[in-house]
N, C-alpha and C positions, 0 to 999 in steps of 0.2 A: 504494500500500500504506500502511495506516495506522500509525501506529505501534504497534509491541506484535502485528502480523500479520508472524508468523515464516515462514510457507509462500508461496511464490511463486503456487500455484496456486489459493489459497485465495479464496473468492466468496461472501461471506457469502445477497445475493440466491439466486443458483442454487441451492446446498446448501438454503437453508431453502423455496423454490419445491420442492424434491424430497423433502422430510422433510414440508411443509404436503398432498402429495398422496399420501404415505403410501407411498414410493417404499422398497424393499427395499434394503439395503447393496450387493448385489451390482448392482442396477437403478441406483443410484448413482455405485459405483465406475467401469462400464462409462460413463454418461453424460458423469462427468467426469473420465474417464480417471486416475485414481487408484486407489493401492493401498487394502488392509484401513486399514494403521498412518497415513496418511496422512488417509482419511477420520475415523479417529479423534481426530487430529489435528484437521481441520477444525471436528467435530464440541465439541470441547474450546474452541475458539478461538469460535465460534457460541454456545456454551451461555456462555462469559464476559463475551462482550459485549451479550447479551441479558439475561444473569440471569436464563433459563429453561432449564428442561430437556426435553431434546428424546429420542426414543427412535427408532431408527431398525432396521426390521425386519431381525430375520441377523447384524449387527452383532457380536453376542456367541456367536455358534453354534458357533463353532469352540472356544468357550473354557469351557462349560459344563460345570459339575461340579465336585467335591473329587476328585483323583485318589486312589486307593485305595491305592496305593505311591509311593515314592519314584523309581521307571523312569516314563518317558515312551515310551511308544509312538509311532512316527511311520507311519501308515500310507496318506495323501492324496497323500504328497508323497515327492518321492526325492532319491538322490543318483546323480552320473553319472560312473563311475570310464572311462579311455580305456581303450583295448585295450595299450595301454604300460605303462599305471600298473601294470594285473590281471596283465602278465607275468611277473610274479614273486613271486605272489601262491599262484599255484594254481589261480586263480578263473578263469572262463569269461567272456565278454561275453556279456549277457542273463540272468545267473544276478540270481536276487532275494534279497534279504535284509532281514530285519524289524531295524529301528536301533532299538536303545535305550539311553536318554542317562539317564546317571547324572551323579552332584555331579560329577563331575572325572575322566568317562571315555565314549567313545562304545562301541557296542559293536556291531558287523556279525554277526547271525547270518544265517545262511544256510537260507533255506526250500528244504522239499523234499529 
Protein backbone atom coordinates (compact mmCIF):
# COMPACT_ATOMS: atom_id res chain seq x y z
CA UNK A 1 0.00 0.00 0.00
CA UNK A 2 1.31 3.24 -0.89
CA UNK A 3 1.30 5.96 1.19
CA UNK A 4 -1.72 8.25 1.30
CA UNK A 5 -3.81 4.64 0.10
CA UNK A 6 -6.38 4.65 3.11
CA UNK A 7 -8.45 1.51 1.92
CA UNK A 8 -7.03 -1.91 2.35
CA UNK A 9 -8.98 -3.09 -0.74
CA UNK A 10 -8.19 -0.53 -2.95
CA UNK A 11 -6.24 -1.53 -6.66
CA UNK A 12 -5.68 1.22 -8.50
CA UNK A 13 -4.90 -1.34 -11.89
CA UNK A 14 -8.34 -3.32 -11.45
CA UNK A 15 -10.68 -0.38 -10.66
CA UNK A 16 -9.25 1.71 -13.74
CA UNK A 17 -9.10 -1.91 -16.15
CA UNK A 18 -13.06 -1.76 -15.15
CA UNK A 19 -13.90 2.01 -15.56
CA UNK A 20 -11.37 1.95 -19.06
CA UNK A 21 -14.18 -0.81 -20.32
CA UNK A 22 -16.97 1.07 -19.33
CA UNK A 23 -17.97 -1.25 -16.50
CA UNK A 24 -21.38 -0.15 -14.49
CA UNK A 25 -21.00 0.62 -10.47
CA UNK A 26 -22.82 -2.11 -9.63
CA UNK A 27 -20.72 -4.59 -12.49
CA UNK A 28 -17.85 -3.18 -10.21
CA UNK A 29 -18.89 -3.39 -6.98
CA UNK A 30 -20.00 -7.06 -7.55
CA UNK A 31 -16.25 -7.76 -9.30
CA UNK A 32 -14.41 -6.27 -6.41
CA UNK A 33 -16.45 -7.04 -3.98
CA UNK A 34 -17.05 -3.75 -2.44
CA UNK A 35 -19.67 -1.48 -1.22
CA UNK A 36 -21.50 2.00 -3.13
CA UNK A 37 -19.25 4.20 -0.38
CA UNK A 38 -16.24 2.23 -0.73
CA UNK A 39 -16.17 2.38 -4.56
CA UNK A 40 -16.49 5.97 -4.17
CA UNK A 41 -13.91 5.97 -2.18
CA UNK A 42 -11.64 4.05 -4.46
CA UNK A 43 -12.92 6.19 -7.06
CA UNK A 44 -11.73 9.46 -5.12
CA UNK A 45 -8.33 7.86 -4.32
CA UNK A 46 -7.96 6.86 -8.59
CA UNK A 47 -9.04 10.36 -9.72
CA UNK A 48 -6.17 11.97 -7.05
CA UNK A 49 -3.57 10.19 -8.02
CA UNK A 50 -4.04 10.38 -11.74
CA UNK A 51 -5.21 13.98 -11.81
CA UNK A 52 -8.16 12.66 -14.09
CA UNK A 53 -11.56 12.27 -13.89
CA UNK A 54 -13.03 9.37 -14.30
CA UNK A 55 -17.01 8.76 -14.51
CA UNK A 56 -18.34 5.54 -13.79
CA UNK A 57 -21.84 4.29 -14.85
CA UNK A 58 -24.94 4.20 -11.78
CA UNK A 59 -22.56 5.44 -9.42
CA UNK A 60 -24.63 8.41 -8.76
CA UNK A 61 -28.25 6.97 -9.25
CA UNK A 62 -29.36 6.59 -6.03
CA UNK A 63 -28.54 10.19 -5.30
CA UNK A 64 -30.15 12.16 -8.15
CA UNK A 65 -32.16 15.14 -7.80
CA UNK A 66 -32.94 18.27 -5.31
CA UNK A 67 -35.37 16.79 -2.90
CA UNK A 68 -38.56 18.73 -2.92
CA UNK A 69 -38.82 18.65 1.13
CA UNK A 70 -37.08 18.46 3.83
CA UNK A 71 -38.52 14.31 4.65
CA UNK A 72 -36.50 11.70 3.07
CA UNK A 73 -38.22 8.87 1.95
CA UNK A 74 -36.61 5.47 2.34
CA UNK A 75 -38.39 3.04 0.05
CA UNK A 76 -35.39 0.31 -1.55
CA UNK A 77 -34.38 -0.43 1.71
CA UNK A 78 -35.64 -1.58 5.25
CA UNK A 79 -35.46 -1.91 8.70
CA UNK A 80 -35.81 -5.26 10.61
CA UNK A 81 -37.77 -4.94 14.17
CA UNK A 82 -37.76 -8.81 16.13
CA UNK A 83 -40.83 -10.22 17.01
CA UNK A 84 -39.60 -9.13 20.91
CA UNK A 85 -38.95 -5.68 20.07
CA UNK A 86 -42.86 -5.35 18.10
CA UNK A 87 -44.27 -6.95 21.56
CA UNK A 88 -45.07 -4.19 22.97
CA UNK A 89 -45.48 -2.09 20.24
CA UNK A 90 -48.81 -3.18 18.93
CA UNK A 91 -47.34 -4.00 15.65
CA UNK A 92 -47.56 -7.28 13.89
CA UNK A 93 -44.37 -9.04 12.25
CA UNK A 94 -44.58 -8.50 8.59
CA UNK A 95 -46.51 -5.38 8.81
CA UNK A 96 -44.63 -2.52 6.45
CA UNK A 97 -44.18 0.87 7.13
CA UNK A 98 -42.98 3.91 4.99
CA UNK A 99 -39.80 5.75 7.25
CA UNK A 100 -39.21 9.11 7.11
CA UNK A 101 -36.37 10.87 8.44
CA UNK A 102 -36.50 14.28 9.52
CA UNK A 103 -33.49 16.88 11.17
CA UNK A 104 -33.63 15.19 14.52
CA UNK A 105 -36.41 12.45 14.30
CA UNK A 106 -37.27 9.14 12.44
CA UNK A 107 -40.79 8.51 11.87
CA UNK A 108 -42.51 4.65 11.26
CA UNK A 109 -45.74 5.06 9.43
CA UNK A 110 -47.56 2.31 8.86
CA UNK A 111 -48.81 1.22 5.39
CA UNK A 112 -52.18 -0.05 4.73
Amino acid sequence: MAKGDFSHKFDAAKLWDRIKQGKSAKEIMQELDISRWTLKEHLLILQNKTKQYYEIPGLFEDEGGERKSKEVHYQREGIIFSAKMLEKTGFQAGEEFEMIVEKDRIILKKIG
